[in-house]
C-alpha positions as a printed Julia matrix, in Angstrom:
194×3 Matrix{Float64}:
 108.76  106.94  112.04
 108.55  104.19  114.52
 106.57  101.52  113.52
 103.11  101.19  114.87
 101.54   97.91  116.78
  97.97   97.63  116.03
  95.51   95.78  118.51
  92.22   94.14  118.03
  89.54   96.45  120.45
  88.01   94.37  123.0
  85.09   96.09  125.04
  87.6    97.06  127.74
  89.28   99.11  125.57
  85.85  100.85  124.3
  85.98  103.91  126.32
  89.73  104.49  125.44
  88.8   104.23  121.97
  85.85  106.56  122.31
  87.94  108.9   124.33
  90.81  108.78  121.25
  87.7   109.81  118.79
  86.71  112.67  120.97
  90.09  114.17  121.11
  90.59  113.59  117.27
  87.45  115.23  116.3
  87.44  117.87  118.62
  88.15  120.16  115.57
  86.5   118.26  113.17
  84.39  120.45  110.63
  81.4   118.53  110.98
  81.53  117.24  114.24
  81.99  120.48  115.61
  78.96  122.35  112.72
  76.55  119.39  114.79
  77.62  120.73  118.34
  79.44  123.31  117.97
  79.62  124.25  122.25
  82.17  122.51  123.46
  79.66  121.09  126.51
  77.69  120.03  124.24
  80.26  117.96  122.12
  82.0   116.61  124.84
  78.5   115.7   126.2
  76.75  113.44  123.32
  80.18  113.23  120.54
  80.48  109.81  122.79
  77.45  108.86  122.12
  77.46  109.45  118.5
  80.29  107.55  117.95
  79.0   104.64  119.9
  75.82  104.84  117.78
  77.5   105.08  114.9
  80.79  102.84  114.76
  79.98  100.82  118.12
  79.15   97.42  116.63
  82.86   97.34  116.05
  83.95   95.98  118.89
  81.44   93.11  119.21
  82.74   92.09  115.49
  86.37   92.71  116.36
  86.76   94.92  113.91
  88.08   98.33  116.33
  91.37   98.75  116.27
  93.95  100.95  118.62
  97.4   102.13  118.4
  99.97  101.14  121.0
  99.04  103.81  124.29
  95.7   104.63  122.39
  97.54  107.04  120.45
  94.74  106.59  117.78
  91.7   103.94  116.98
  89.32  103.3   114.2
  86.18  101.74  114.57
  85.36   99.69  111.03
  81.99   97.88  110.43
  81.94   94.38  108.53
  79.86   93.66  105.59
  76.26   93.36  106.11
  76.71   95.18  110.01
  75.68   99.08  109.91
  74.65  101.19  112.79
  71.03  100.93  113.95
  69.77  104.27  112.26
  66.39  105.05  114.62
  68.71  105.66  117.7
  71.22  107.26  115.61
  68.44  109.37  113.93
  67.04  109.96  117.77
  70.23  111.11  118.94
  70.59  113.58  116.61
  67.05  114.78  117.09
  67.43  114.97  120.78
  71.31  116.46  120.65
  72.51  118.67  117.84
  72.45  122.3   117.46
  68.75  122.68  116.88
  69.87  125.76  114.0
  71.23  123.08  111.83
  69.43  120.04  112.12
  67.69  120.74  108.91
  70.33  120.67  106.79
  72.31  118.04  109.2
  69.22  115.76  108.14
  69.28  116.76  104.06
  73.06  115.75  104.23
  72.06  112.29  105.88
  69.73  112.0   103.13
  72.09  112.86  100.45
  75.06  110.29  102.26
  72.38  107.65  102.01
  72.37  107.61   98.35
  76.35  106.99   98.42
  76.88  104.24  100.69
  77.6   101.4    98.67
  74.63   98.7    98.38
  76.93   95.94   97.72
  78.78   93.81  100.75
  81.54   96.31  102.43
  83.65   97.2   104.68
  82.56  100.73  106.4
  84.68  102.95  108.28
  82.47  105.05  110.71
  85.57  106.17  112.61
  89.48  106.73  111.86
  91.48  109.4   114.61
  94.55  109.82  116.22
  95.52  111.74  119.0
  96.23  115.45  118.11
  99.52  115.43  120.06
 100.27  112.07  118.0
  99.41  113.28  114.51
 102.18  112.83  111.6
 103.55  109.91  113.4
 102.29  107.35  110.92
  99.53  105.9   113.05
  96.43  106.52  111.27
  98.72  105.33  107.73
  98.95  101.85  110.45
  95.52  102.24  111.25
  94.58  102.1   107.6
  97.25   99.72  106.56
  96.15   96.69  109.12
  91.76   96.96  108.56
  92.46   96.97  104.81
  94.02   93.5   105.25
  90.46   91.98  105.16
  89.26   93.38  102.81
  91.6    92.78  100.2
  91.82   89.02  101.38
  87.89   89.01  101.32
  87.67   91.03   98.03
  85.72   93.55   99.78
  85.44   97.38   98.9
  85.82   99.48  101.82
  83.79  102.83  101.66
  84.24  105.79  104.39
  82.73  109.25  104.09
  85.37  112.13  104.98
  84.44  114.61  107.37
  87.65  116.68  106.61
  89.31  117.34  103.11
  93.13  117.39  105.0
  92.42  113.98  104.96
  91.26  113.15  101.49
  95.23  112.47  100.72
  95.93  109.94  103.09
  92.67  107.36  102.07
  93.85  108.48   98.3
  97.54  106.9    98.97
  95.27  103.95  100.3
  93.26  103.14   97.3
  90.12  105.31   98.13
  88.46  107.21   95.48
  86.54  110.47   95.67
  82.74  109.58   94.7
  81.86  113.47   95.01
  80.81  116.22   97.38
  78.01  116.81  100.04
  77.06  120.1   101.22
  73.62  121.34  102.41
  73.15  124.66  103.71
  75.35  125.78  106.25
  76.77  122.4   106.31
  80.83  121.67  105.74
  81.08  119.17  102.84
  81.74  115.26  102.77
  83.6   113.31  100.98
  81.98  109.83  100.29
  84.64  107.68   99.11
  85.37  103.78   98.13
  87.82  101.56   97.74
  87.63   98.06   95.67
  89.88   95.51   96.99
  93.73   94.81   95.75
């Protein structure tokens, strides 16, 4: 595998980014249980992960592969999304059958994000026609840099079990399992720093 070169995000790189997140979660199990029409995904998935991860790039902490073959979006210690808009988003946007139990599994997230000072990772993707060329491992490899310097944990919550493996060869341990209703499950998981 060629090695990967990993740039700092700079807001004119944002919508590349954002467009590397749609394409990554396009098949995403919980991305696509929220909006599950494809009009509707590509319509307000951008906006979700601007809610969500978008403090990243004023905090320099979103990242892209060479070509914007894949990004993640990481939030700093003490820096977290602002949840009424995120909360109003999903109100106003996802699939009005599921909101119920999309809201009970926000709930139950809640009581795993970490309450100590960490690193959060909203957002991790590649490319689908750049998968299992080593750039999410480069992804992972250059954000945890920080946090092992700092002695930070870093915590992320998996929205897909094919990827439980690849945060496990990076430290990250399985907290447990969400699942509300008709809802897939996800994976809260932390790291503690090297």
């Amino acid at each position: 595998m060629a090695e990967q070169k990993i740039e700092t995000a700079t807001a004119s790189d944002e919508a590349s980014v954002i467009a590397v997140m749609v394409l990554a979660f396009s098949a995403d199990p919980a991305a696509r249980w929220t909006w599950p029409d494809p009009q509707q995904y590509l319509g307000h998935f951008p906006d979700f992960v601007k809610e969500l991860g978008g403090k990243a790039f004023a905090h320099g902490s979103a990242y892209y592969a060479d070509g914007y073959t894949g990004a993640a979006m990481w939030l700093p210690p003490e820096v977290g999304p602002d949840e009424d808009r995120l909360i109003d988003l999903l109100q106003r946007t996802a699939y009005a059958p599921v909101q119920k139990d999309l809201f009970a599994v926000l709930e139950q997230m809640a009581r795993y994000h970490p309450k100590e000072p960490h690193w959060f990772l909203p957002f991790i993707g590649v490319d689908p026609l750049r998968q299992g060329k080593g750039c999410g491992a480069a992804l992972m490899q250059h954000a945890l840099v920080p946090c092992d310097r700092d002695g930070t944990p870093a915590y992320l919550e998996s929205s897909n079990p094919a990827n439980i493996p690849l945060y496990e060869r990076y430290g990250f341990e399985l907290l447990g399992s969400i699942q509300v209703g008709t809802s897939p499950p996800i994976f809260p998981m932390l790291r503690e720093p090297r």
